[in-house]
C-alpha positions as CSV (number, residue, x, y, z in Angstrom):
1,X,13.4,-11.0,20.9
2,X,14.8,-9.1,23.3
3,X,15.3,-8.3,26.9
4,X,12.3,-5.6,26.8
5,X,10.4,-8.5,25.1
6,X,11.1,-11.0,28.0
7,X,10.3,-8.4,30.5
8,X,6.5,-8.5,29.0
9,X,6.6,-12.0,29.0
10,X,7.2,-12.0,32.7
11,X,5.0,-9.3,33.7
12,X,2.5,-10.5,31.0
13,X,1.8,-13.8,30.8
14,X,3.2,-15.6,33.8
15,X,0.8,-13.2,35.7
16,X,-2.6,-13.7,33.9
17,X,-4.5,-16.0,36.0
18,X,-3.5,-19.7,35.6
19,X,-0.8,-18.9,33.6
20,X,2.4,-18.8,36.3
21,X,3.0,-22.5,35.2
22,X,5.1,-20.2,32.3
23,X,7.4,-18.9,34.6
24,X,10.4,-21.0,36.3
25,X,9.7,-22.1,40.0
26,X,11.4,-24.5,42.4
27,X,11.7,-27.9,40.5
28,X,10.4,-26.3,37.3
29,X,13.0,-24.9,35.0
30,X,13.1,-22.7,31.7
31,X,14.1,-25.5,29.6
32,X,11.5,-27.6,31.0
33,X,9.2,-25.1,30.2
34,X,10.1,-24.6,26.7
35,X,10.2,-28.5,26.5
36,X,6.6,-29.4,27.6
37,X,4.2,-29.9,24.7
38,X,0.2,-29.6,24.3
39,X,-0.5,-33.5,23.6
40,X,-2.5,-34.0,20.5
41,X,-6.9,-33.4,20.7
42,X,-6.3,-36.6,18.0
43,X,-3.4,-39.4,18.5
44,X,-4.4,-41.0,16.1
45,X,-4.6,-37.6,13.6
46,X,-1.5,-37.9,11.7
47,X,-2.3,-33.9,10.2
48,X,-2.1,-32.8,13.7
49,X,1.6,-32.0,15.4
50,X,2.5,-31.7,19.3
51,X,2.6,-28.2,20.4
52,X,5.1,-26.4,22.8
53,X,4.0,-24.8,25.3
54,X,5.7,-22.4,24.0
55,X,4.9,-21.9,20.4
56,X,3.7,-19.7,17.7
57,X,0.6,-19.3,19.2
58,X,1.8,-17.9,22.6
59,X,4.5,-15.8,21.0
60,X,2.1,-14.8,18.3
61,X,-0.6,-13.8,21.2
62,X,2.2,-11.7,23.4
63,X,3.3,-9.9,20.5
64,X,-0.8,-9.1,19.6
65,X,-1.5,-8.0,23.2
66,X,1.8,-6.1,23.5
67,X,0.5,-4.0,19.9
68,X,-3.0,-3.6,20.7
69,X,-2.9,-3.0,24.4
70,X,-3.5,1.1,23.5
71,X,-6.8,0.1,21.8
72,X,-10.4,0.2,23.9
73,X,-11.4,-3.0,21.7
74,X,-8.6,-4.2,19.8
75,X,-11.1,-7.0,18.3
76,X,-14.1,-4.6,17.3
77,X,-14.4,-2.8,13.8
78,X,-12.1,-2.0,11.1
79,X,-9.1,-2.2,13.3
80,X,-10.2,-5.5,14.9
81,X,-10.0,-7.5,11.5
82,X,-6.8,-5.7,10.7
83,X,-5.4,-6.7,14.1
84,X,-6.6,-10.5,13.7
85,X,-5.0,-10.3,10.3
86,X,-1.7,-9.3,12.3
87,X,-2.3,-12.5,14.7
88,X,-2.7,-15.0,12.3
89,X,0.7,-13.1,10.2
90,X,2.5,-13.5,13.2
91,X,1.8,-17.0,13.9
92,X,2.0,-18.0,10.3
93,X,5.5,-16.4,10.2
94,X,7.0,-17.4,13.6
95,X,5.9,-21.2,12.7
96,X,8.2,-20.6,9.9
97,X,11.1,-19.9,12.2
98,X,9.7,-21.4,15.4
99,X,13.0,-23.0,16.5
100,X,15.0,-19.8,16.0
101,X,12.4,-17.8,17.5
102,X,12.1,-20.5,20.7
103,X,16.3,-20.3,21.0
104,X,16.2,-16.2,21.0
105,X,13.3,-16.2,23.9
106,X,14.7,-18.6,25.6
107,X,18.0,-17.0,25.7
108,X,16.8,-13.4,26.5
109,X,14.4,-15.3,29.7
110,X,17.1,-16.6,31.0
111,X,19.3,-13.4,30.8
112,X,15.7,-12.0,32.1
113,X,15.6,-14.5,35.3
114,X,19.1,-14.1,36.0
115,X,18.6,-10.5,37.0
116,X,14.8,-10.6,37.9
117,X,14.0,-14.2,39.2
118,X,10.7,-15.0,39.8
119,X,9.0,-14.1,43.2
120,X,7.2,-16.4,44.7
121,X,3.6,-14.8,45.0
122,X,2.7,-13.4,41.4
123,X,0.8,-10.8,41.2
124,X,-0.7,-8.6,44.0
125,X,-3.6,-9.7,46.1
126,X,-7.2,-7.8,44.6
127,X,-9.3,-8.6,47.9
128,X,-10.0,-5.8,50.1
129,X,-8.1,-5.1,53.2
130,X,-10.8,-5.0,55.3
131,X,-12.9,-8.2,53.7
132,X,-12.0,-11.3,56.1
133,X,-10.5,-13.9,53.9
134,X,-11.9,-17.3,52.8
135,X,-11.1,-19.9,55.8
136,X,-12.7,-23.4,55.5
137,X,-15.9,-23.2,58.1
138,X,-16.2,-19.3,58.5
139,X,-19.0,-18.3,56.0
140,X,-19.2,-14.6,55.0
141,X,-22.2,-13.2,52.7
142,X,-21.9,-9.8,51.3
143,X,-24.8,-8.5,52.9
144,X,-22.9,-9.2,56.3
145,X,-19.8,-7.2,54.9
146,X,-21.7,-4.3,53.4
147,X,-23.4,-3.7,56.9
148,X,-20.1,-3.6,58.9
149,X,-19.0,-1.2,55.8
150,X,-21.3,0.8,54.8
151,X,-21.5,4.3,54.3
152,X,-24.3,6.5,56.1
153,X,-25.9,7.1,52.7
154,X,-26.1,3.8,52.0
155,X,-27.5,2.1,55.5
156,X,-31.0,2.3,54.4
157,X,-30.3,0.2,51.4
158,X,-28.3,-2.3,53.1
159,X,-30.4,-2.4,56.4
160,X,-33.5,-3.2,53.6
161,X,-31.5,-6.0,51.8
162,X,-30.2,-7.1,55.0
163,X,-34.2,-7.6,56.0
164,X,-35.4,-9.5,53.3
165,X,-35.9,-6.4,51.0
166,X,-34.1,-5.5,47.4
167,X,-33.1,-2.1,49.8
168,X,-34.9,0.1,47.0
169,X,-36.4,3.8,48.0
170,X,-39.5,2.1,48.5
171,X,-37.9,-0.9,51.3
């Protein structure tokens, strides 16, 4: 664990869709984070154990995508079962150490927030500049934004979806 570690864990994880619940925010701290646990599928399941959040698993699956991020399909082929192998290693050894590993990441996090806290919007915004956004009560289809936007070549197309067609040659 280290800062360069951290670093990915910020611009990683807390960015994948869903995920910024990993990251601190206004009435959510690290130690909270690192606190919360996965309740049990089975409470009655005495084999089972609570999970943190942030376990073996997650540090296990940053460490995986951090290694295999250079490879097209990191799950396919040879490679893929070698790279599984390397997940389920991982996981297998930070459960070993999972409190020592927790301490060190928390630690370098916090180092990591203190100089880089977390900005309120994650991630940057994917929609086109020119698409009108989503507003309760104005309805948009694509066809309607393709005909505003399209390019000269295209009109024919769009023109022939726009009138019932599939805007084929033949429309």
């Amino acid at each position: 664990m280290n800062q360069f570690f951290a670093g990915l864990y910020d611009l990683i994880l807390c960015r994948i869709t869903k995920m910024n619940f990993l990251a601190p925010a206004p009435g959510r701290t690290l130690q909270e984070i690192f606190q919360a646990k996965i309740p049990k599928i089975d409470p009655q399941d005495a084999t089972e154990r609570e999970k943190f959040i942030i376990g073996p698993e997650l540090i296990a699956y940053l460490k995986w995508l951090i290694y295999t991020a250079a490879f097209k399909e990191p799950s396919a082929g040879e490679r893929g079962v070698l790279n599984i192998k390397f997940y389920t290693d991982w996981v297998q050894e930070i459960f070993s150490k999972e409190q020592g590993y927790r301490k060190l990441l928390l630690k370098e996090l916090q180092i990591w927030y203190a100089k880089h806290p977390p900005a309120k919007k994650r991630g940057r915004d994917s929609i086109e500049q020119d698409l009108p956004r989503l507003v309760p009560g104005n309805v948009i289809t694509l066809d309607d934004w393709e005909l505003e936007n399209d390019d000269d070549d295209d009109a024919g197309r769009a023109s022939g979806r726009a009138a019932g067609g599939d805007g084929g040659a033949g429309s």
